[in-house]
N, C-alpha and C positions, 0 to 999 in steps of 0.2 A: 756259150752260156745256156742252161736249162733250167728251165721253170717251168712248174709244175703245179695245178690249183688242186688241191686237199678236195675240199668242202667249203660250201657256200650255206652260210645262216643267218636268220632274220639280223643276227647285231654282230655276228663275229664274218670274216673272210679269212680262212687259214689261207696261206702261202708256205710250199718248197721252193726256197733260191740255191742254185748250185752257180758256184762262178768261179773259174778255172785261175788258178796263179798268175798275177801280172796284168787279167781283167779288171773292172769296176763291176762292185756289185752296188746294186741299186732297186733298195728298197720303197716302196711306194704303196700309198694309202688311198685309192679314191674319194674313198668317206670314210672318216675316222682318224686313229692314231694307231700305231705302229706298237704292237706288244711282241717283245719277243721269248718262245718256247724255247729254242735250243739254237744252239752253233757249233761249228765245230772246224777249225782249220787245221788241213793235215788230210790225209790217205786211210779209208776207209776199207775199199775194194780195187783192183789191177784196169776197172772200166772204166771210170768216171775220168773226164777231161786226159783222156790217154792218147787220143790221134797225133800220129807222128813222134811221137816220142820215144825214146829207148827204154826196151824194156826194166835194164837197170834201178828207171827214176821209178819204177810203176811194182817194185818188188815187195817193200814196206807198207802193208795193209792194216798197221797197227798202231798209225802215226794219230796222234790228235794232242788237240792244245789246249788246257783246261782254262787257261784262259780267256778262251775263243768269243765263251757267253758274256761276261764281262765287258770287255771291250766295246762289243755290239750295242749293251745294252745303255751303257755312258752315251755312246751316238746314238743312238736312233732313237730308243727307248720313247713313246711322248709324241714322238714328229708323225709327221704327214709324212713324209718324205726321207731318207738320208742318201747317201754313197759313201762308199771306201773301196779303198786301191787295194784291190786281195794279194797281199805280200810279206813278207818278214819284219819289212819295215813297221807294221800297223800291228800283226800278231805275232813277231816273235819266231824262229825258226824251232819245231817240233820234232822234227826228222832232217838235216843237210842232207843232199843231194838224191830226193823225194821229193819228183813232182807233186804240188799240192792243190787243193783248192776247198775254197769255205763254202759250209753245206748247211743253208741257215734255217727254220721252221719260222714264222710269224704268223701272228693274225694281225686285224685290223680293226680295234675295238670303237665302236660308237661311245657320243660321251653317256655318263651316267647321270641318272638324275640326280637330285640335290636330297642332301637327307632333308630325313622326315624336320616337322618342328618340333622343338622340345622348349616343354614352360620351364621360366625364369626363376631363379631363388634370387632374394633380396634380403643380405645379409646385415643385420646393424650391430655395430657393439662400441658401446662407448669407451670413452676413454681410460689407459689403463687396466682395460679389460683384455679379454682372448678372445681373436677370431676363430673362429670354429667352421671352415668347408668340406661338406663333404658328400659322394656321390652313393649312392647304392649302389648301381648299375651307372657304368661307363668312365669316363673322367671329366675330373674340371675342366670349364671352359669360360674363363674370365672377361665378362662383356664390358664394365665399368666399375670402378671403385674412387672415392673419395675420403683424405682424410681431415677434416675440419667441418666445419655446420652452414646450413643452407637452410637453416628455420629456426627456431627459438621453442621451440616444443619436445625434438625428440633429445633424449638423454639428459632431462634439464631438473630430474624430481631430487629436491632439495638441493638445488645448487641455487647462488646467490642472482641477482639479476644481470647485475655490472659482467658476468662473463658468459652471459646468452646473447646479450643484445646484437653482436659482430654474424649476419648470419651470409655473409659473403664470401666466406672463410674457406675457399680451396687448394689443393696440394696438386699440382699440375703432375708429377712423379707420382703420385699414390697408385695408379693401375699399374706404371711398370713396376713400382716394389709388389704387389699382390701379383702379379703376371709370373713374376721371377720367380716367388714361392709355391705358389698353386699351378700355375696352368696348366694339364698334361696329369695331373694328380688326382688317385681316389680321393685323398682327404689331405687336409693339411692345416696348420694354426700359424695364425699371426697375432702378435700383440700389438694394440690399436693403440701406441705409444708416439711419442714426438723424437726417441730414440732411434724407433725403426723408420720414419715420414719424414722427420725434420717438421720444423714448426711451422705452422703457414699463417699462424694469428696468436702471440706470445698474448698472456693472460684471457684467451678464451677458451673456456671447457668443449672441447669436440668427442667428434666419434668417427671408427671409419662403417662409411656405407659400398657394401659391393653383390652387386648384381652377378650372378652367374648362370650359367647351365650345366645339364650333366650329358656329355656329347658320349653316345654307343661306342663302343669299340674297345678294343688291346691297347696294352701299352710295350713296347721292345727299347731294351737298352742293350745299346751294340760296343761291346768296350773298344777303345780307342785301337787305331790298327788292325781291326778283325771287320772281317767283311759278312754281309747277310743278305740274303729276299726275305724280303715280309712278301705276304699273298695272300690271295683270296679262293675261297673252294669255289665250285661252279663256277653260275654265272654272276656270281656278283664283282666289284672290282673297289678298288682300294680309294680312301678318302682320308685325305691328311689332315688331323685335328689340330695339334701341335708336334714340333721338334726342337728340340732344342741340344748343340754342341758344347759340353761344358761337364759341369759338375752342381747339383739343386739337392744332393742327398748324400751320406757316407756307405749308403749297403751297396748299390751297383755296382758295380767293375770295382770291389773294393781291393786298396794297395796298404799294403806294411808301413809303409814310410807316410806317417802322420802329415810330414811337409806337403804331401802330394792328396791331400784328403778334403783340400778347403771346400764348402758349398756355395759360395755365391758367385761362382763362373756360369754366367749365362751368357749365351750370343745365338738368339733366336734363328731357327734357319726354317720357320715353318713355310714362309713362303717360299723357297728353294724347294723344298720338298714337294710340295702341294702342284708344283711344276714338272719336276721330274716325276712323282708316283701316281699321282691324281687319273683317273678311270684307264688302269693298266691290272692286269689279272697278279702280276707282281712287279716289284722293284726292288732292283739292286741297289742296295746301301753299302758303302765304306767309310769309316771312321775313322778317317784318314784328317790328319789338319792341314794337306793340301789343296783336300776339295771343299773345306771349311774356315771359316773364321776362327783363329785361333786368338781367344782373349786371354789365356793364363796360359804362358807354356810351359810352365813349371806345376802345372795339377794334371792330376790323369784323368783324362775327359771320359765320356763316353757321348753317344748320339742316342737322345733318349729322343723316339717317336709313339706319339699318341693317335691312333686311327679305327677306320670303321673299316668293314665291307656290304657296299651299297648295290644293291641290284639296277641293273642297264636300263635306260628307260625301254 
């Protein structure tokens, strides 16, 4: 096994791991987490892990497995630390009877600092009425929402007294219906109805009240079955605002078949994400409903991700 150190800098440590077939390779972070640039299993050049071997296995110099980054990036990707057994069983045979071995690039990212803060929007709209959120720059980020009344003053001009007076009036569900809608979103409308909420005080007049922010960054919708890196230029590195696996809109990954078009399939995976992508220069995403919760199997999902890129403390 050879290894090899790149370059040493203030927040990054590149690594070259070379680890011959039937070895462990064993990635490791002294400080930090483990990003990884490239891999590759299979046969490059006639030298690399050749001792002893017949020249036969050392002939195919064209051998590589395009899967190789993938696989790596599922384990390590995130850790301090990982191993794997360098074999067919893990990547897949690329060339039969081609000595191989995996030829990996990493660095060893420090975490990042925390975004910046960003002031609060405080949205009211009474009852009846249209909610109305939206960002200039970045997307929604849904801190609180409520739908019924917690005072006797707001939304009350010409209404009678007998349905002010209730002002204890909360909807325990109101941030997840606004969350389902919005989150993740430049802009979006809801109607501040008892259709959309469900009633939480029958003959009292309310309103919904919701707090938001407008969090920096991209949004990527990954259609279902199709894999991607999101990434970050330089030195900055990725920060997960929302993700969500499902369906919240008809334009993304859009399909023919009506049946398959519904929008209210949510199944939040922000914290999943924010696990695996969180201060890595990039992350492998797959839109697979094996690595996700699948809550409609009969809609065509997509993996909608809402993120920043945040520079390194």
């Amino acid at each position: 096994m050879l290894k090899r150190e790149l370059s040493i800098l203030t927040y990054v440590k590149a690594e070259n791991l070379i680890t011959c077939e039937g070895e462990t390779a064993s990635l490791t972070c002294a400080k930090g987490n483990i990003n990884l640039l490239s891999a590759n299993y299979g046969r490059t050049n006639a030298t690399t892990c050749s001792t002893g071997k017949p020249p036969r296995q050392l002939l195919n110099v064209q051998c590589t497995q395009s899967t190789s980054l993938s696989v790596l990036t599922i384990l390590c990707d995130g850790q301090q630390s990982c191993s794997i057994v360098v074999g067919d069983a893990a990547f897949t045979d690329p060339c039969p009877r081609t000595y191989k071995y995996l030829n990996v690039s990493y660095e060893c990212i420090l975490p990042t600092t925390p975004p910046p803060p960003t002031s609060t929007t405080n949205s009211v709209t009474c009852e009846s009425a249209t909610a109305s959120l939206s960002c200039a720059k970045g997307s929604i980020k849904v801190l609180s929402a409520n739908y019924g009344r917690t005072n006797q003053t707001t939304c009350s001009t010409g209404k009678p007294a007998n349905v002010l007076t209730n002002d204890q009036c909360t909807q325990a569900t109101s941030q997840s219906v606004v969350f389902s809608r919005c989150d993740g979103k430049k802009d979006c409308s809801i109607p501040a109805t008892s259709n959309v909420f469900g009633d939480p005080c029958v003959g009292t007049y309310k309103y919904l009240n919701v707090s938001y922010v407008c969090a920096e960054g991209k949004t990527e919708n990954i259609c279902q079955n199709v894999s991607k890196h999101i990434s970050c230029d330089g030195r900055r590195k990725l920060n997960i605002h929302f993700a969500n696996y499902g369906r919240r809109d008809t334009v993304p990954c859009h399909t023919l078949d009506p049946r398959a078009m519904a929008t209210t399939c949510i199944s939040s995976e922000t914290s999943n994400l924010k696990e695996q992508c969180n201060g890595k220069r990039r992350c492998f995403l797959q839109a697979l409903n094996s690595n996700f919760f699948d809550r409609c199997p009969h809609i065509h999902k997509y993996l909608e991700v809402s993120y920043s890129c945040d520079l390194p403390r």
